[in-house]
C-alpha positions in Angstrom: 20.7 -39.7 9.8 17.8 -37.0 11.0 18.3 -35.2 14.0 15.3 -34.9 16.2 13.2 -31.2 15.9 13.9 -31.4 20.0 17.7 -31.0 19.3 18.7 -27.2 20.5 21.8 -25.5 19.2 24.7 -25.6 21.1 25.6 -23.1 23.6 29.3 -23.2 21.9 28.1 -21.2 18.7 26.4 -19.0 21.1 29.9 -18.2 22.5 31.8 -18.1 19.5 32.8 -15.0 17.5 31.4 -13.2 14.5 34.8 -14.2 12.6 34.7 -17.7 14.0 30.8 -18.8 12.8 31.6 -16.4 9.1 34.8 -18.8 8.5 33.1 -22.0 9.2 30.3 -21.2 7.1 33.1 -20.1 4.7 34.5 -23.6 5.1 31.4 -25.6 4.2 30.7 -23.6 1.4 33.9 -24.2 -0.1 33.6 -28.2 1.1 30.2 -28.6 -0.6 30.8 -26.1 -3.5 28.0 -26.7 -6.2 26.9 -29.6 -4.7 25.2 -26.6 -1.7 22.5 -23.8 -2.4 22.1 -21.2 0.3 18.8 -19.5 -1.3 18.2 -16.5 0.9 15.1 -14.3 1.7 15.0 -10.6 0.9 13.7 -10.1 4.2 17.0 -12.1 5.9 19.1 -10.4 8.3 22.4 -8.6 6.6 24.8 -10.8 8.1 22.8 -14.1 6.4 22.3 -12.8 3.4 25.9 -12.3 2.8 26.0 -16.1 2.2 23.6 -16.3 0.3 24.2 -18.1 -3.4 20.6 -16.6 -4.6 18.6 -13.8 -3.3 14.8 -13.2 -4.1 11.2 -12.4 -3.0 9.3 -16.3 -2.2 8.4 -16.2 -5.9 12.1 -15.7 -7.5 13.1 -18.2 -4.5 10.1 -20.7 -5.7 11.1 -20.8 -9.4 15.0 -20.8 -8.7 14.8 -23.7 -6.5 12.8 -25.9 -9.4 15.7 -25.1 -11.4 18.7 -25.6 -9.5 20.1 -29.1 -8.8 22.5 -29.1 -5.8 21.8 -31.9 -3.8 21.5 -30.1 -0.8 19.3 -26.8 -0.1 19.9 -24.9 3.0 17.0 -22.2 2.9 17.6 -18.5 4.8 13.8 -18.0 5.2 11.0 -19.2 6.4 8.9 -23.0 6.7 6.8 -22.2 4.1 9.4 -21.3 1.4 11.6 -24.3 2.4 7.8 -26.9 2.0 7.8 -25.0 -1.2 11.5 -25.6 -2.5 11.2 -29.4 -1.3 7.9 -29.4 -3.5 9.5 -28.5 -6.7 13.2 -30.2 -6.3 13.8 -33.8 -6.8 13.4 -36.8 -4.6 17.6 -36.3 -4.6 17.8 -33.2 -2.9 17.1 -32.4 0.4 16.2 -29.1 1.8 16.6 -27.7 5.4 16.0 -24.9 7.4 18.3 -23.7 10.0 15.5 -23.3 12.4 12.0 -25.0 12.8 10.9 -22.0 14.4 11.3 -19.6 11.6 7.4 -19.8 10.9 4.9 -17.0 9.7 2.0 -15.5 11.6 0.2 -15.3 8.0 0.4 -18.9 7.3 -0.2 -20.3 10.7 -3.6 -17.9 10.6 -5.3 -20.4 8.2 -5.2 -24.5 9.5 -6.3 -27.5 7.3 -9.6 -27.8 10.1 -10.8 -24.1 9.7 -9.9 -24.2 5.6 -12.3 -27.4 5.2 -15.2 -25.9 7.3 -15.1 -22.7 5.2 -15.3 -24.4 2.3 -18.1 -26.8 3.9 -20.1 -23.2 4.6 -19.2 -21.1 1.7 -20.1 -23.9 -0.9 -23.3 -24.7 1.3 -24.6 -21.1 0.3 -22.2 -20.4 -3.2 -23.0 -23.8 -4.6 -20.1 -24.5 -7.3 -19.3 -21.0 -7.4 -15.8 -20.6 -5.8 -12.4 -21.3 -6.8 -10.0 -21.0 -4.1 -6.7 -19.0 -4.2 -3.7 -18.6 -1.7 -0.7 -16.6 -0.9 2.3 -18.9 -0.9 2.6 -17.8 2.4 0.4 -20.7 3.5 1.5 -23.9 4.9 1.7 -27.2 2.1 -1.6 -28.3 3.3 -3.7 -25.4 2.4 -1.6 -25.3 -1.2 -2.7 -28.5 -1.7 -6.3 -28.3 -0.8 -6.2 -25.3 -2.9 -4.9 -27.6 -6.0 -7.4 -30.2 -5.1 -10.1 -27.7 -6.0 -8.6 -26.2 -9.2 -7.2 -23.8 -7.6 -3.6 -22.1 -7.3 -0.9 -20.2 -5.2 -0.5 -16.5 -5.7 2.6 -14.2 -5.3 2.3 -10.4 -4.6 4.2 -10.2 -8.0 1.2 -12.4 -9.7 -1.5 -11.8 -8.0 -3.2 -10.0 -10.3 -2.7 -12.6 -13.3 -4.3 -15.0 -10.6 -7.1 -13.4 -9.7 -7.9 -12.7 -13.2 -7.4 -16.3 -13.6 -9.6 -17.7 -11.7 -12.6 -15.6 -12.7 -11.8 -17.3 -16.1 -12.6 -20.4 -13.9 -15.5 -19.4 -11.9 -17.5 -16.6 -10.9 -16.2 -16.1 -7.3 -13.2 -16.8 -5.4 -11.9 -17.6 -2.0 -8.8 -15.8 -1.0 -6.5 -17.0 1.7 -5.0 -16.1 4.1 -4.3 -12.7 3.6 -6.8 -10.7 3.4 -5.5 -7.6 2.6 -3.1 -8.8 -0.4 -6.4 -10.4 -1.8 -8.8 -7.1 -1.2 -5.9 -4.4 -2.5 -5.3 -6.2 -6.1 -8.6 -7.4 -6.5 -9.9 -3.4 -6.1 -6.9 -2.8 -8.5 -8.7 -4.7 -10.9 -11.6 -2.8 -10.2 -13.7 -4.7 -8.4 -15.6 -2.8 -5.9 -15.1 -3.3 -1.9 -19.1 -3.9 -1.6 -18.7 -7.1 -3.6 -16.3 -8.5 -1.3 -16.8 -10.4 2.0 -14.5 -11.4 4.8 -14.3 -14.9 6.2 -13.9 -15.0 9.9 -12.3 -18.5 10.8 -12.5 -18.0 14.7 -16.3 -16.9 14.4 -17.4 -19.5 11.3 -18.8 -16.2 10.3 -18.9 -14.3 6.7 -18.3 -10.3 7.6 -19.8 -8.4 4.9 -21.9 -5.2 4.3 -25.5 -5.1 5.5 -26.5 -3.2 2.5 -25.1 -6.0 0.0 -26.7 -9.0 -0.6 -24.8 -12.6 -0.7 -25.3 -12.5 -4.3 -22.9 -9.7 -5.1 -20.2 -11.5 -3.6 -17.3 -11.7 -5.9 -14.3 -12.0 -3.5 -14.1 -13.7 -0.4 -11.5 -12.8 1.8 -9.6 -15.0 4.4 -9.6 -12.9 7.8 -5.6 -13.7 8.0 -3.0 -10.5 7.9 1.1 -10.0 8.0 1.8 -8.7 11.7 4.4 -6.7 9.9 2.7 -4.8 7.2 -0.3 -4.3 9.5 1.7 -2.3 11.9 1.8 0.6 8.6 -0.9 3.5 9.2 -2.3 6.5 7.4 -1.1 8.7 10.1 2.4 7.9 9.7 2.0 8.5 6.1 0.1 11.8 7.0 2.9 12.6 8.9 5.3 12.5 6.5 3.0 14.0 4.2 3.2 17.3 6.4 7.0 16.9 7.0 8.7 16.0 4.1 6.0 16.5 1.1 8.7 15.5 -1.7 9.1 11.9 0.0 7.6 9.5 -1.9 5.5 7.0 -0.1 5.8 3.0 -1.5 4.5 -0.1 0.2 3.6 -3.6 -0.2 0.2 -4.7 -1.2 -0.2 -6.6 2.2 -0.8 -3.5 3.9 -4.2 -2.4 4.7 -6.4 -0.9 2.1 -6.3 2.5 3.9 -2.6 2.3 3.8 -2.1 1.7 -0.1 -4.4 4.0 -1.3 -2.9 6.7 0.6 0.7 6.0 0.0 2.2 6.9 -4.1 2.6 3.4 -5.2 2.8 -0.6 -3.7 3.9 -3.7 -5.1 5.6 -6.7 -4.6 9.5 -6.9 -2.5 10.3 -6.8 -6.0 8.5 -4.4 -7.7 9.6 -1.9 -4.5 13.2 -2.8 -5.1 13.0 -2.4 -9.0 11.2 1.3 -8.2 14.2 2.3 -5.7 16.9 1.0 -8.4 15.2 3.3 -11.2 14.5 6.2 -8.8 16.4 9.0 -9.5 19.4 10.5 -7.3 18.6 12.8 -4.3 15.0 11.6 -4.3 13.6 10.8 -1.0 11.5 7.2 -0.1 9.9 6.0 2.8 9.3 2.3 2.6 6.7 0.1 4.4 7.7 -3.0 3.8 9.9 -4.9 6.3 12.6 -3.6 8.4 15.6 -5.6 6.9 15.1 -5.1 3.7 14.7 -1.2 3.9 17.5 -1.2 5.6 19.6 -2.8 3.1 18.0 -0.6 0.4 19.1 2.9 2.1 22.7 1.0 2.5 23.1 0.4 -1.6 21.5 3.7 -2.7 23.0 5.9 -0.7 22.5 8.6 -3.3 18.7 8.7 -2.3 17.3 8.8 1.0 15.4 5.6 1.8 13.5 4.8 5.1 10.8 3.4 6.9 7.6 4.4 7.1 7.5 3.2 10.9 11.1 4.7 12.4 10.0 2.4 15.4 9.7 -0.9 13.4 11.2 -3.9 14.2 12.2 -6.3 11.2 10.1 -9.7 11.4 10.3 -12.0 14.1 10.3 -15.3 12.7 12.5 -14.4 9.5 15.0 -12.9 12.0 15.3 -16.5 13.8 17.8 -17.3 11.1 21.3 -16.2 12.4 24.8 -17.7 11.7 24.8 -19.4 14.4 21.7 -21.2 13.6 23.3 -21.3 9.5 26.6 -22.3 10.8 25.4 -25.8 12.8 23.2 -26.6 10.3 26.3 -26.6 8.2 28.5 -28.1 10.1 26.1 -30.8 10.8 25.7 -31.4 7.4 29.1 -32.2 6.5 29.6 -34.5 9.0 26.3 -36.5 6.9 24.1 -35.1 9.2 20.4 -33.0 7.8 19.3 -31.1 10.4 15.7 -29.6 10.4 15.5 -31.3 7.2 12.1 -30.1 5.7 10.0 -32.8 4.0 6.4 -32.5 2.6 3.9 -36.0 2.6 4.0 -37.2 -1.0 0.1 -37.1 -0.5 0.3 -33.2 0.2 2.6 -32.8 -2.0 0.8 -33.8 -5.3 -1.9 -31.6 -4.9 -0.1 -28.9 -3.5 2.3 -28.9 -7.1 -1.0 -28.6 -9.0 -1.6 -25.2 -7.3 2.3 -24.2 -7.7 2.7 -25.3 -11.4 -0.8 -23.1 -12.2 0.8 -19.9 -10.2 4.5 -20.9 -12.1 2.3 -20.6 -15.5 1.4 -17.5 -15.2 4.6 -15.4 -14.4 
């Protein structure tokens, strides 16, 4: 049995207490025991990611959901992560999310219609130039038309083996859909901004410089963004700069250019995390990387001081739809043989879209 995606949660977990939702996820936990995996999003709320069985950035989430077997997945993140653990579990487990409406901006910023006329224009003037990578943060189809074309997924934590990758494949590459993920490690890898070129999917336009011809084009950026790392800014690292001079300044590579060349260091959720473990007591961090996860960093090493770099941040929307009230329906639900907001990719999409994963997956 399937509920609809119509069905709304019940006002009666709205009303109930902290203690009550906690022991009835308590209770289904212990009911399904390992036959249940909670995997749960670094950037989940702290009262979520208390139940969660594994913990990870989308790539540690991608890999440990190909290698668990539980028959039943109930994923703390977001749609894209949950396509992505149906993708690579079996036909015998089933994965849900706790709310449809725990999307991403990113994603949603690149649709199959404007992905296939890109690629109509781009090849039109590249020829059989162009290998096209994404972020996982992309929906299934984009993954798959991505693995259609030889392509593959990308993590922050790979994206550099990728990208290095695919100009073993070809001499250019399209990058979706965020942009800034794409133009910060491919400058890493020194490739200069001149010989990359944005693709604006609302103007069927390529954005480039007027004093670089087509030619040079080695990277061609989708014009897609995280509404959370954008909201980062030189002048609040400036600020800090002038401030507190011995705070040290990390962020996540899908800030802006501007912002990670200015701050000390950037890297993946996981990178940042391993840097705060290894940093040294009574050091001093500000963080620009999502709200929760900061937060939950200056809570376990409270011998450093860790914040954000935006004070006035607000941890990301769609992540935050997951709550316990939300977790503890789903659960409920499910013991009564019900899958709510069960999350299941076409078998069509999903072929081509495991072509791009498994390439990504080799080259951890």
């Amino acid at each position: 049995m399937q509920l609809t995606a119509m069905t709304r949660l019940p006002d009666m977990y709205r009303q109930m207490s902290m203690a009550e939702k906690q022991e009835r996820i308590k209770k289904a936990k212990k009911f399904f025991g390992t036959d249940l995996l909670i995997p749960g999003h670094h950037y989940q709320r702290e009262e979520v990611i208390q139940f969660a069985d594994v913990t990870g950035d989308s790539l540690q989430l991608a890999q440990l959901c190909g290698q668990e077997s539980a028959p039943f997945i109930v994923f703390c993140g977001v749609h894209f992560m949950a396509e992505t653990a149906d993708m690579l579990t079996t036909a015998n487990q089933r994965v849900m999310l706790p709310d449809l409406q725990a999307g991403c901006s990113m994603a949603d910023m690149a649709t199959m219609a404007q992905t296939n006329r890109a690629w109509d224009a781009l090849t039109a003037q590249f020829s059989d130039t162009i290998l096209p990578l994404t972020y996982v943060n992309s929906s299934a189809d984009i993954k798959a038309f991505c693995g259609r074309h030889g392509g593959a997924c990308v993590t922050s934590s790979n994206a550099a083996k990728m990208i290095e990758w695919a100009f073993s494949q070809k001499e250019r590459l399209l990058f979706l859909p965020d942009q800034h993920l794409g133009r910060n490690t491919a400058a890493a890898l020194g490739i200069p901004l001149a010989q990359m070129a944005v693709w604006n999917p609302l103007t069927h336009e390529l954005e480039m410089a007027e004093d670089v011809s087509w030619q040079e084009i080695k990277v061609i950026l989708w014009k897609g963004h995280c509404s959370v790392h954008e909201k980062f800014t030189v002048e609040q690292i400036a600020t800090i700069r002038e401030k507190e001079p011995e705070t040290k300044i990390i962020v996540h590579p899908e800030c802006t250019y501007e912002v990670v060349q200015a701050a000390d260091d950037a890297g993946s959720t996981h990178y940042i995390i391993e840097q705060l473990k290894r940093a040294a007591p009574g050091t001093s961090w500000a963080v620009g990387t999502e709200m929760n996860l900061v937060n939950r960093l200056a809570m376990i090493h409270q011998d450093k001081h860790v914040y954000s770099l935006n004070k006035t941040m607000c941890a990301c929307l769609t992540m935050n739809r997951i709550d316990l009230e939300h977790l503890a329906w789903t659960l409920d639900l499910l013991q009564e043989g019900v899958y709510q907001y069960e999350i299941k990719v076409e078998e069509k999409v999903a072929v081509d879209a495991r072509l791009a994963l498994e390439r990504m997956l080799a080259h951890v």
